[in-house]
C-alpha positions as CSV (number, residue, x, y, z in Angstrom):
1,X,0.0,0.0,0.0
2,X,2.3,2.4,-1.4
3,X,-0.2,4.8,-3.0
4,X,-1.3,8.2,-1.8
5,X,-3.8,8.8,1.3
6,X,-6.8,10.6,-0.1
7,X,-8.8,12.6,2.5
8,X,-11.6,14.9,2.3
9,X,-11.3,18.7,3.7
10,X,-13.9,17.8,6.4
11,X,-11.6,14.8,7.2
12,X,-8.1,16.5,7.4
13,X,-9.7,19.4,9.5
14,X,-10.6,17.0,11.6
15,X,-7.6,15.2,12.0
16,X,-6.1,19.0,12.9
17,X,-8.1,19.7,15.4
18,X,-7.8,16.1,17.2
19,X,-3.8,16.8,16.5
20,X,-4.4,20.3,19.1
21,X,-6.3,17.9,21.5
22,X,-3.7,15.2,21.6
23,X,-0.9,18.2,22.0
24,X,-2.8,19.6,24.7
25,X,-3.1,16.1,26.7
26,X,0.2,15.3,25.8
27,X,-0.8,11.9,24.1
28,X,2.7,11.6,22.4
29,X,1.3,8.1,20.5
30,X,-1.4,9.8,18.8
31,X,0.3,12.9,18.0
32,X,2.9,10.7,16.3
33,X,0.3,8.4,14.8
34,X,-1.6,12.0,13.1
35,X,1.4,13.4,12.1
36,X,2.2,10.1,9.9
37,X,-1.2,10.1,8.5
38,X,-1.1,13.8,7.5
39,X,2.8,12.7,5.6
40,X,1.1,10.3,4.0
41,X,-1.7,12.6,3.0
42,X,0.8,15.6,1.6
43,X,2.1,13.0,-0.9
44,X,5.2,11.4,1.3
45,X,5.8,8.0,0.4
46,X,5.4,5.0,3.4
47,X,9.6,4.4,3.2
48,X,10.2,8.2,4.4
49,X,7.0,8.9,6.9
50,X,8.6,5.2,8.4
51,X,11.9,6.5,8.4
52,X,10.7,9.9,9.9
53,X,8.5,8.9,12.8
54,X,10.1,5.6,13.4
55,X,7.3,3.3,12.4
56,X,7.1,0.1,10.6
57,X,5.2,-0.3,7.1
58,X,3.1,-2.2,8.5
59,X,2.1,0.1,11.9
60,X,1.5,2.5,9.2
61,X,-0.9,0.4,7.4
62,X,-2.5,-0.5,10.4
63,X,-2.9,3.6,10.7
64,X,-4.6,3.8,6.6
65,X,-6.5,0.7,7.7
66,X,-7.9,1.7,10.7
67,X,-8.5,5.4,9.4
68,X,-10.6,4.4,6.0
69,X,-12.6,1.3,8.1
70,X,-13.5,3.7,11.5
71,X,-12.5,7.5,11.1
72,X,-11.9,9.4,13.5
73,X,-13.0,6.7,15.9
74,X,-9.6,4.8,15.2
75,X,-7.7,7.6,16.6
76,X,-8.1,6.5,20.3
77,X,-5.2,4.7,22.7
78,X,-6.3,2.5,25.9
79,X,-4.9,2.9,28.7
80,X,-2.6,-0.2,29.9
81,X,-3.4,-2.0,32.8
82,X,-1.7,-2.2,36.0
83,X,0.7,0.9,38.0
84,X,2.3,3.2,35.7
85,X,5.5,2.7,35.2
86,X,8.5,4.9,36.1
87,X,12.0,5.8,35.5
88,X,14.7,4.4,37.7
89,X,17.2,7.1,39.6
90,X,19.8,5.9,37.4
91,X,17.3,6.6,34.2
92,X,17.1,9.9,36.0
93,X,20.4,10.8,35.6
94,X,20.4,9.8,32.1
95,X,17.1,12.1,31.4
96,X,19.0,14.9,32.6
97,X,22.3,14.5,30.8
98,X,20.0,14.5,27.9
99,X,18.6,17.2,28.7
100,X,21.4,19.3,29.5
101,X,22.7,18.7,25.8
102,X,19.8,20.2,24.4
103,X,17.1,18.9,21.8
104,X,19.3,18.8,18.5
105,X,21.8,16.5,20.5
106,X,18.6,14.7,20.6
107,X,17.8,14.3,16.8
108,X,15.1,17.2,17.6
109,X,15.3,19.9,14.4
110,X,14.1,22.4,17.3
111,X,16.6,25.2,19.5
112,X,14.6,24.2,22.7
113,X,12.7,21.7,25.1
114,X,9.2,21.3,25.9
115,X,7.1,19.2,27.5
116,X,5.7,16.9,24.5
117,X,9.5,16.9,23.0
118,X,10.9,15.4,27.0
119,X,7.4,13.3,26.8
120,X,8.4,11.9,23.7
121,X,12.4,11.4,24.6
122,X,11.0,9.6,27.8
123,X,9.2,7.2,25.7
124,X,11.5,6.6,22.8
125,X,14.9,6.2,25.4
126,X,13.1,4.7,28.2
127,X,10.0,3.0,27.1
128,X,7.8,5.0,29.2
129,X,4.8,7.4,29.1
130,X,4.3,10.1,31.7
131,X,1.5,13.1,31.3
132,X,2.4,16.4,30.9
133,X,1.0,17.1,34.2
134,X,4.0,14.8,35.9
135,X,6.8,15.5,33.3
136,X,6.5,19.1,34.7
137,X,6.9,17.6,38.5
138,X,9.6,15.1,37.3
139,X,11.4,18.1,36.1
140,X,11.3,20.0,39.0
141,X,12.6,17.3,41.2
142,X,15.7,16.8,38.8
143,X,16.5,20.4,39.2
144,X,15.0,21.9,35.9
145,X,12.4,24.9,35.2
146,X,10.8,26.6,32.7
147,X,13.0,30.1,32.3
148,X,14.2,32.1,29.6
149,X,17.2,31.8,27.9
150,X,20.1,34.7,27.4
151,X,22.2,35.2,24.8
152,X,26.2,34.8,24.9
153,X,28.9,35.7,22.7
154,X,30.6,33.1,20.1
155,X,33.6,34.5,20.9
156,X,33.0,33.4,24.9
157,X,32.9,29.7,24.5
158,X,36.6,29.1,25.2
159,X,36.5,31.3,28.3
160,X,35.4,28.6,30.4
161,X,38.4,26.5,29.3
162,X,40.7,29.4,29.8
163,X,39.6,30.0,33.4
164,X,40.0,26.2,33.9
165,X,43.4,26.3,32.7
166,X,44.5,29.3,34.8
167,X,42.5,28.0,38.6
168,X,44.4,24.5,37.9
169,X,47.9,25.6,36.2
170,X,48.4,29.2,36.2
171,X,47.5,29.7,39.8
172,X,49.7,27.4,41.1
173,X,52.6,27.9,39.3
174,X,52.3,31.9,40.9
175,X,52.1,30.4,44.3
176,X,55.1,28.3,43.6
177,X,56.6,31.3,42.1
178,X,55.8,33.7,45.0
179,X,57.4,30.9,47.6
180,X,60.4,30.6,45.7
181,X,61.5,34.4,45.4
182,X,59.6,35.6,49.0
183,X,57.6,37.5,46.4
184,X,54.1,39.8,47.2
185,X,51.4,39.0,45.0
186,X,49.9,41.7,43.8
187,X,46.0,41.9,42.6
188,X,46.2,45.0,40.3
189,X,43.2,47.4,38.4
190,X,41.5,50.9,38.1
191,X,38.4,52.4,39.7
192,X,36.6,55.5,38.1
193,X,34.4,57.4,40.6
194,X,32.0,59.8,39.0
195,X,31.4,63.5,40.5
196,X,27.4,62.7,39.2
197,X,27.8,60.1,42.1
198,X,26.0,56.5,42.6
199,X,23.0,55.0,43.3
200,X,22.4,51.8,45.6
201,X,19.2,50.4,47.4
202,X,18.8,51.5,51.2
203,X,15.5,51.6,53.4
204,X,13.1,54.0,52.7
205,X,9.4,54.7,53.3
206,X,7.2,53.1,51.0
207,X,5.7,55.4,48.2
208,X,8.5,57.9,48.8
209,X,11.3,56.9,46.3
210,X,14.6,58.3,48.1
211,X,16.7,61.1,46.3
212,X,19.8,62.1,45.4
213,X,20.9,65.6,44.1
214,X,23.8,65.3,41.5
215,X,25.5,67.9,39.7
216,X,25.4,66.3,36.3
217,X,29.0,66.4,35.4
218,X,30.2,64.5,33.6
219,X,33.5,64.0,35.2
220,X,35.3,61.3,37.3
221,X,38.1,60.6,39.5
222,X,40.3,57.7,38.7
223,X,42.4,55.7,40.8
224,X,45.2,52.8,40.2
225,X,45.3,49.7,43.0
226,X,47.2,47.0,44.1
227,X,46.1,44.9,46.7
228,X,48.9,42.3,48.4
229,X,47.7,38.5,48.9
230,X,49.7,38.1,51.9
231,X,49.7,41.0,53.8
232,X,46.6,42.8,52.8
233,X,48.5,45.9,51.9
234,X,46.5,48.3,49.5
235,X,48.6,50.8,47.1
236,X,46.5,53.2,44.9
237,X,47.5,56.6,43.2
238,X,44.7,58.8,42.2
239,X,44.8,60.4,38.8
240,X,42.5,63.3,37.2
241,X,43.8,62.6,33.5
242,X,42.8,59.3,31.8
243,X,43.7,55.5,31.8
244,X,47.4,55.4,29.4
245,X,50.4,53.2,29.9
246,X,52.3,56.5,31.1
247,X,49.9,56.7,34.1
248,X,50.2,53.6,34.8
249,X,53.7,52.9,34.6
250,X,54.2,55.6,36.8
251,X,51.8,54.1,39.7
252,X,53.7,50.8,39.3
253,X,57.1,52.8,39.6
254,X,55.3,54.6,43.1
255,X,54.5,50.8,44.0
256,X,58.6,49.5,43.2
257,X,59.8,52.7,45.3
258,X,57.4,51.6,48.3
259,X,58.1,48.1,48.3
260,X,61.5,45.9,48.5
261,X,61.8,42.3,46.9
262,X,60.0,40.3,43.8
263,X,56.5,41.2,43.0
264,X,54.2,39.2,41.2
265,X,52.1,41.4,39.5
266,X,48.0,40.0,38.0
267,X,46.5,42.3,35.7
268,X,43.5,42.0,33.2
269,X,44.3,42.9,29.5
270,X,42.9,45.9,29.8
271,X,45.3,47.4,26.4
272,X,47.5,50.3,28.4
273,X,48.3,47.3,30.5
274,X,49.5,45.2,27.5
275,X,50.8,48.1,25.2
276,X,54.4,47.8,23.7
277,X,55.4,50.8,26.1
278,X,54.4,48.4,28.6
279,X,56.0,45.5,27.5
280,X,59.3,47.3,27.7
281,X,58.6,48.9,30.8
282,X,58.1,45.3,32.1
283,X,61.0,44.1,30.8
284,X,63.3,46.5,32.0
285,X,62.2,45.8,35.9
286,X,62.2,42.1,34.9
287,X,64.4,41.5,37.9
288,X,61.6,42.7,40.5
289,X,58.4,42.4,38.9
290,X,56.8,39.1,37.4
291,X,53.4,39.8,35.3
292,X,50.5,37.5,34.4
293,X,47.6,38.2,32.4
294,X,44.4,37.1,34.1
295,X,41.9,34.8,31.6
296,X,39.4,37.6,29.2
297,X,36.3,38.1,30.9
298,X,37.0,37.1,34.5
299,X,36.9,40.3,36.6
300,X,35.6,37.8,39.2
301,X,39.0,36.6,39.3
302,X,40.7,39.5,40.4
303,X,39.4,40.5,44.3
304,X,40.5,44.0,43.8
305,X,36.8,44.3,42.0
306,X,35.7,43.3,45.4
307,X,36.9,46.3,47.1
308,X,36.1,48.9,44.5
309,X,32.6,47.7,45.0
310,X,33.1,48.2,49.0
311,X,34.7,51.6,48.1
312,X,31.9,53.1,46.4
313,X,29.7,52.1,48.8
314,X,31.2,54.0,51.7
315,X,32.4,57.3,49.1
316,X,29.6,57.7,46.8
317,X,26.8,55.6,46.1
318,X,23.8,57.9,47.1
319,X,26.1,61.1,48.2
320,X,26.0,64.4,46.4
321,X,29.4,66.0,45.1
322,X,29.0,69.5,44.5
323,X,32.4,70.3,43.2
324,X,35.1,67.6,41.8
325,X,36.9,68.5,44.6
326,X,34.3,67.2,47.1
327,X,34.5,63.7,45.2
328,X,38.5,63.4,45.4
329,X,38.4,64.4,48.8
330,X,35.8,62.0,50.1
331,X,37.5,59.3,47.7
332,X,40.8,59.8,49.6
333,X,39.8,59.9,52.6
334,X,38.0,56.2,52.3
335,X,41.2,54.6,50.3
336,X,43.4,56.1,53.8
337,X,40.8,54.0,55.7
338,X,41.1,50.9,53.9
339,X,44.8,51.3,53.8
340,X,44.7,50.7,57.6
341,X,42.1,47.8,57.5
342,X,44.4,45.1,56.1
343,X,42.4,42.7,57.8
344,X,39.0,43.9,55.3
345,X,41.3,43.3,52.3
346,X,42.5,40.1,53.9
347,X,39.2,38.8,54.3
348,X,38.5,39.2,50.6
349,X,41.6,37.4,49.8
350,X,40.5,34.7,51.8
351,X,37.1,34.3,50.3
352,X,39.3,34.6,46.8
353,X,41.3,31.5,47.0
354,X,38.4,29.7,48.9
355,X,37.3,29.5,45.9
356,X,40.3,28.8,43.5
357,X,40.2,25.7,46.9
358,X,43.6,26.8,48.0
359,X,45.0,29.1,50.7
360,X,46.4,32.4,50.9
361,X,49.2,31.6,52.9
């Protein structure tokens, strides 16, 4: 029975609007068993709707058979008799691996899961049927919800690899580095403090939206850091010009000047930190100062980011600066208290390589 399926308007409307139902209820058999009729319908031959949907010839000319002798009256499942069946913990597991790998890992020609696609990969991998209604709870009890996705950069995907690479190798071989020459390591980046000031959340009375008067300039106070893993010491130089490898060559100098011994030296790639002027400059205080690039997109990895965040919080998120004056000055005078709170900066180290599971010391 290789010939064309023939239906009527009336019929193949029909067929459509028992195809919604099944989606609806989730009956993954019928939906299949529609679907196949409709091929065969639209001129596909029995070899590619079998190939397609999985079927035999035969189950397929059951389907014809059954469709021409009873209508729409053959398109109806029994239940089976006895307790449902389940998945094991270890079929579980499996589920979710295959769900972590997404749909077209699956043999899906879809960018995402739903319900009737993880009813249908339950039934085709496992041999078992579940209603929508418990796919959703078996889902939620293997750790998975319905959320939106985001968007991330092609150019991102070997970030995790890079980070990898530097928590298991790179990190290491600074410690083992740092114990070898008696050497600080030193956690190194810029701030920018804006005169317009910050905003933050803090308690208020409902319905009256706190305030903040800002001047509207458009002008900021920068300021070059170093925080030490050992000690806790914090090093920073402000600056009213901009970010250049002049301005920062001349902080590291201040930072040589007040320090004795090796430093190790971990900076992001920002590109005034990887110039060629910089480069050279590196090169020619090779003899005190070791530098390593942290991975591309990690600012987590760097702690210093930690305490600009704690520094804006106590010098200008929610304060108003009147002059630019007012902003260096109240910026100063919070970087002179952390200088003498090693113990703050300490305690971010700590939580730091707590998580790279090693120790400071």
């Amino acid at each position: 029975m290789n010939c064309r399926l023939t239906l009527t308007a009336k019929l193949r409307l029909a067929l459509i609007e028992r195809l919604h139902e099944a989606y609806e209820w989730g009956q993954l058999r019928l939906i299949k068993r529609i679907h196949a009729l409709l091929d065969l319908a639209d001129g596909k031959t029995f070899p590619e709707v079998a190939e397609r949907f999985q079927l035999s010839a035969q189950t397929l000319r059951n389907y014809v058979t059954a469709l021409i002798l009873k209508g729409l009256d053959s398109l109806t499942y029994q239940r089976p008799p006895g307790r449902p069946a389940k998945l094991t913990k270890t079929q579980h597991k499996e589920l979710g691996d295959l769900l972590d790998a997404g749909p077209e890992q699956a043999g899906y020609d879809v960018g995402g899961w739903n319900t009737v696609l993880i009813q249908d990969v339950i039934l085709t991998k496992f041999g078992v049927e579940y209603t929508p209604h418990y796919v959703a709870e078996l889902l939620d009890v293997l750790g998975f919800s319905w959320q939106k996705a985001r968007f991330q950069s092609d150019h991102l995907e070997g970030v995790a690899l890079a980070q990898q690479e530097w928590m298991t190798k790179t990190w290491p071989e600074i410690q083992a580095l740092a114990k070898q020459k008696q050497a600080m390591i030193l956690f190194g980046d810029e701030a920018s403090f804006a005169q317009w000031g910050s905003l933050s959340y803090t308690w208020a009375r409902k319905g009256h939206q706190p305030t903040v008067k800002t001047s509207g300039k458009r002008k900021a106070y920068k300021v070059f850091g170093v925080i030490d893993l050992f000690s806790g010491a914090l090093f920073t130089q402000g600056h009213t010009g901009k970010f250049n490898s002049d301005s920062y060559q001349a902080f590291l100098l201040q930072v040589l000047a007040k320090t004795k011994g090796h430093l190790i030296l971990i900076q992001d790639g920002a590109r005034y930190h990887t110039s060629k002027a910089m480069q050279a400059f590196f090169a020619q205080h090779a003899e005190r100062l070791t530098v390593y690039p942290l991975p591309a997109y990690s600012p987590n990895f760097n702690p210093i980011e930690y305490l600009w965040r704690k520094l804006k919080r106590a010098a200008t998120h929610l304060r108003y600066f009147p002059t630019f004056e007012a902003l260096v000055q109240k910026v100063e005078e919070k970087l002179q208290l952390f200088a003498t709170l090693p113990d703050e900066i300490l305690a971010l180290m700590g939580k730091y390589c707590e998580s790279l599971g090693t120790q400071a010391a």
